[in-house]
C-alpha positions in Angstrom: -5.9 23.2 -20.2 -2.8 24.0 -22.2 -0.2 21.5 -22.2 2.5 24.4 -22.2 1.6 25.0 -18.7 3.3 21.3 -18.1 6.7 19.7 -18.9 7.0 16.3 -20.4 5.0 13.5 -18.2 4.2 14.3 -14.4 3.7 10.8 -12.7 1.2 9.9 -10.1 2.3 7.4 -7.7 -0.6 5.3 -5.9 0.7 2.9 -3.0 -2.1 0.5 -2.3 -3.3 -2.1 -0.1 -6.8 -3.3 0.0 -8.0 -0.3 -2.0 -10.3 -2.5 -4.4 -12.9 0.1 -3.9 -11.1 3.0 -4.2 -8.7 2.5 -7.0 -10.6 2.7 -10.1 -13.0 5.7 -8.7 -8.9 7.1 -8.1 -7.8 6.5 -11.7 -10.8 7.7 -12.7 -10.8 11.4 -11.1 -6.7 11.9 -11.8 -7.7 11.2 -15.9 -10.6 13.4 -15.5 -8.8 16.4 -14.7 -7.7 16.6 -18.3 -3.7 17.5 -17.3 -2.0 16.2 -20.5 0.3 13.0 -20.4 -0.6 12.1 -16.9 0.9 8.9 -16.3 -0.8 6.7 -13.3 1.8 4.4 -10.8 -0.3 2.1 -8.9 2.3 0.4 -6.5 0.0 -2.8 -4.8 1.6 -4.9 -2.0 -0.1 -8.3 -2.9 -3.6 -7.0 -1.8 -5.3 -9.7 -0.7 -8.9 -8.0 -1.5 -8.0 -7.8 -5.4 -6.8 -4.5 -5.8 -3.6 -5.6 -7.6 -6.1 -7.9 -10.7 -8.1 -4.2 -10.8 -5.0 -2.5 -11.2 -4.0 -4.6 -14.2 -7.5 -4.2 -15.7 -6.7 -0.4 -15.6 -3.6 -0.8 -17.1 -5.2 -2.7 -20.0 -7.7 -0.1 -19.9 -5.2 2.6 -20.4 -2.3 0.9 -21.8 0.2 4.1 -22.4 -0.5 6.2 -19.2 -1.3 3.5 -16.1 1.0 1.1 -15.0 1.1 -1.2 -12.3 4.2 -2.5 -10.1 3.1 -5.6 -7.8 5.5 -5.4 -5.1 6.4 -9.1 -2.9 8.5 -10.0 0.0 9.4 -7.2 2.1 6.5 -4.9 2.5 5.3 -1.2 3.6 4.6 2.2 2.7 8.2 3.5 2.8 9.5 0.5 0.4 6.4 1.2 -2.0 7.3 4.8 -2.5 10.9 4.7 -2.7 10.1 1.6 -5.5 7.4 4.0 -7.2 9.9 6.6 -7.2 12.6 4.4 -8.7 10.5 3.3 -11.1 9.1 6.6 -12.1 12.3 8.3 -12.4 13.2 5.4 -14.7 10.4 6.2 -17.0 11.7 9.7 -17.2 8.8 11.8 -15.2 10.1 15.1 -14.5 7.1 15.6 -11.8 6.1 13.3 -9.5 3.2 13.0 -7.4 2.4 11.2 -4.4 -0.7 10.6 -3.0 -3.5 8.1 -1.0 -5.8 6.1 -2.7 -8.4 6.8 -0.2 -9.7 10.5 -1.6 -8.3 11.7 1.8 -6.2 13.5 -0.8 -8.2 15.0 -3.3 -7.2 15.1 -7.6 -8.4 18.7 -7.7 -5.3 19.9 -6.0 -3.0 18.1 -8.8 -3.2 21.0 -11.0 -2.4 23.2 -8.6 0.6 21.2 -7.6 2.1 21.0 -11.2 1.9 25.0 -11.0 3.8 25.9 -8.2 6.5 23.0 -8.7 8.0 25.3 -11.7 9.2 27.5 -8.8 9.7 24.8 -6.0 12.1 21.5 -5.4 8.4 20.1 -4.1 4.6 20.9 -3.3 3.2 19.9 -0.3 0.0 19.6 0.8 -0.5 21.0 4.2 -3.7 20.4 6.8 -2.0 22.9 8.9 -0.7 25.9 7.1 -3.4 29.0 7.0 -6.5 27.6 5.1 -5.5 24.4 5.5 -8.3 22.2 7.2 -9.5 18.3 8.7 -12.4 16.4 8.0 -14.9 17.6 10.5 -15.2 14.3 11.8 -12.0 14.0 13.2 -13.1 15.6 16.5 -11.0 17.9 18.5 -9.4 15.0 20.6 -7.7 13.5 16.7 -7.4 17.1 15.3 -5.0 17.8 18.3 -2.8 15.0 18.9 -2.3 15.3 14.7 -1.3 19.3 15.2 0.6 18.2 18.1 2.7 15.7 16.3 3.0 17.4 13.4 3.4 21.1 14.2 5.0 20.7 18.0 6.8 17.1 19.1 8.0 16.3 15.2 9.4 20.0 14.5 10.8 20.5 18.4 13.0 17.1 17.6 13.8 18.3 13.9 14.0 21.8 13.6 12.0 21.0 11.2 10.0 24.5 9.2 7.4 22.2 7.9 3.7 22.4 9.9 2.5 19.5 8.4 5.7 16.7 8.5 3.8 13.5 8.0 2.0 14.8 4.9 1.7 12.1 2.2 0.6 14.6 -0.7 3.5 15.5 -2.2 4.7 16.9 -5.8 8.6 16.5 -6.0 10.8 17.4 -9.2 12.9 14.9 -11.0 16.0 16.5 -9.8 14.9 16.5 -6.4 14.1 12.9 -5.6 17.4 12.0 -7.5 19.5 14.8 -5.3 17.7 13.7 -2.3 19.9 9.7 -3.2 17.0 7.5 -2.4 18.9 4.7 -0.5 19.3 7.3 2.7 16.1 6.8 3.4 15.4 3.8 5.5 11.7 4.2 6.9 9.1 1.9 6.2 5.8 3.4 8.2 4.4 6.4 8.4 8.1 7.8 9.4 8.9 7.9 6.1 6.7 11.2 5.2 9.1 12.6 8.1 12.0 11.1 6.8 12.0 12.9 3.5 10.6 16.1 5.1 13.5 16.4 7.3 15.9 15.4 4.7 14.3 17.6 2.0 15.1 20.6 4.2 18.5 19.3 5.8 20.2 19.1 2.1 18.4 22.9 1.5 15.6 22.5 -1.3 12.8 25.0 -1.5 9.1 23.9 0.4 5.9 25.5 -0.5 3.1 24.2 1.9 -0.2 24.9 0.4 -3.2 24.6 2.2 -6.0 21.7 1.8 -8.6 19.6 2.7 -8.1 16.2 4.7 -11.5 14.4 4.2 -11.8 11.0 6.0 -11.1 8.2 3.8 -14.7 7.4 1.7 -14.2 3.8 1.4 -12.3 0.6 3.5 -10.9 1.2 6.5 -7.5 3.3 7.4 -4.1 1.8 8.3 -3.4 4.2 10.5 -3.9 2.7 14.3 -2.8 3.9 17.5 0.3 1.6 17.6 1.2 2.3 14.0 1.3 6.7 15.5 3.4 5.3 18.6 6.0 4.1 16.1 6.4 7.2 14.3 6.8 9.1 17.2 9.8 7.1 18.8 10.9 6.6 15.2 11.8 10.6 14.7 14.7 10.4 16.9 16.6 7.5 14.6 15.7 10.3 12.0 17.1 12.7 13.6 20.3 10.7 14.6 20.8 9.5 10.9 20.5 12.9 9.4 20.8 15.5 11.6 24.5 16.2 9.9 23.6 16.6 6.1 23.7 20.1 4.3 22.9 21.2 1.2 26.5 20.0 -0.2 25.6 16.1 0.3 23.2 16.7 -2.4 23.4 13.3 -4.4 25.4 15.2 -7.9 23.5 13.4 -11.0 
């Protein structure tokens, strides 16, 4: 793989919380797909099961490319990305990547990613644009109340263009995140994937959905409950209240 075909240091940013079985096999796979200076964020929320001491083994292991921020106090997926993101566009990454630990978002697609973002503000990775598809063990009764929320009840209150607005599998540009002015966004949940989707599109910075495959999480146990969905849902309207004014000129100027 030529390293032309990349700019300087694309980032991957891990949030994690009781991952100890998932993040080395994780590190492991992104390394493995050979994309040159691939630098590793894990961002660990005081995992209680040890991910955070195997984290710091890795970093050892890989002293120049994986780093590790152990986050205290106030916790939550929204905090850990906008912290990763911080951090990364710190370190100068002019891609960055955001993903589950899990393998419900698989490495192979981080090539692709890191191709299209030269003509995209950011890459998403979509379970519901065509070829897109669920783990077959979803069932039909969790495949539909996803497409619902996603592709009917999140883009009715939006206006959203985006069929799959709670995707976590992301590849932004530098100048996107930093445009985007990171302390707008207030979610901490799962609201947060809708948070930046609707923003993203409010302040007028070019999508590509491509298609992939969900698989179940191969390890642990998800964090993703039915109370944890009814949140989200009510949540959209404060996202739509907080936003619902900002055009492409609100762009943060850097």
């Amino acid at each position: 793989m030529s390293a032309s075909r990349y700019r300087v240091k694309p980032t991957v940013i891990l949030p994690t919380y009781n991952e100890a079985e998932n993040v080395r096999p994780m590190s492991e796979a992104l390394f493995g797909l050979g994309v040159p200076d691939l630098n590793i964020l894990i961002v660990d929320d005081e995992s209680p099961d040890g991910t955070g001491r195997i984290a710091d083994e890795l970093a050892v292991e890989h002293p120049d490319q994986l780093h590790v921020l152990h986050r205290t106090g106030q916790r939550g997926l929204g905090r850990a990305y906008v912290d990763g993101f911080r951090w990364a566009l710190a370190h100068d990454a002019d891609f960055i990547i955001q993903m589950d630990c899990d393998f419900s978002h698989s490495p192979s697609y981080v090539p692709q990613f890191l191709e299209q973002i030269e003509h995209y503000d950011v890459v998403v990775g979509s379970r519901y644009v065509q070829g897109g598809r669920t783990d077959e063990d979803w069932g039909w009764g969790r495949w539909l109340l996803s497409w619902w929320a996603n592709s009917v009840y999140t883009r009715l209150i939006l206006g959203c263009r985006a069929k799959d607005a709670t995707a976590g599998f992301k590849c932004w540009r530098q100048e996107t995140l930093q445009g985007i002015d990171l302390s707008r966004i207030r979610s901490q949940g799962y609201v947060f994937q809708v948070e930046m989707a609707f923003v993203t599109e409010r302040l007028g910075y070019r999508v590509l959905e491509i298609p992939i495959y969900f698989e179940d999480r191969r390890m642990g146990h998800s964090k993703m409950t039915m109370s944890v969905k009814i949140e989200a849902a009510l949540r959209v309207w404060e996202v739509r209240r907080r936003h619902r004014h900002l055009r492409p000129c609100d762009r943060l100027s850097v």
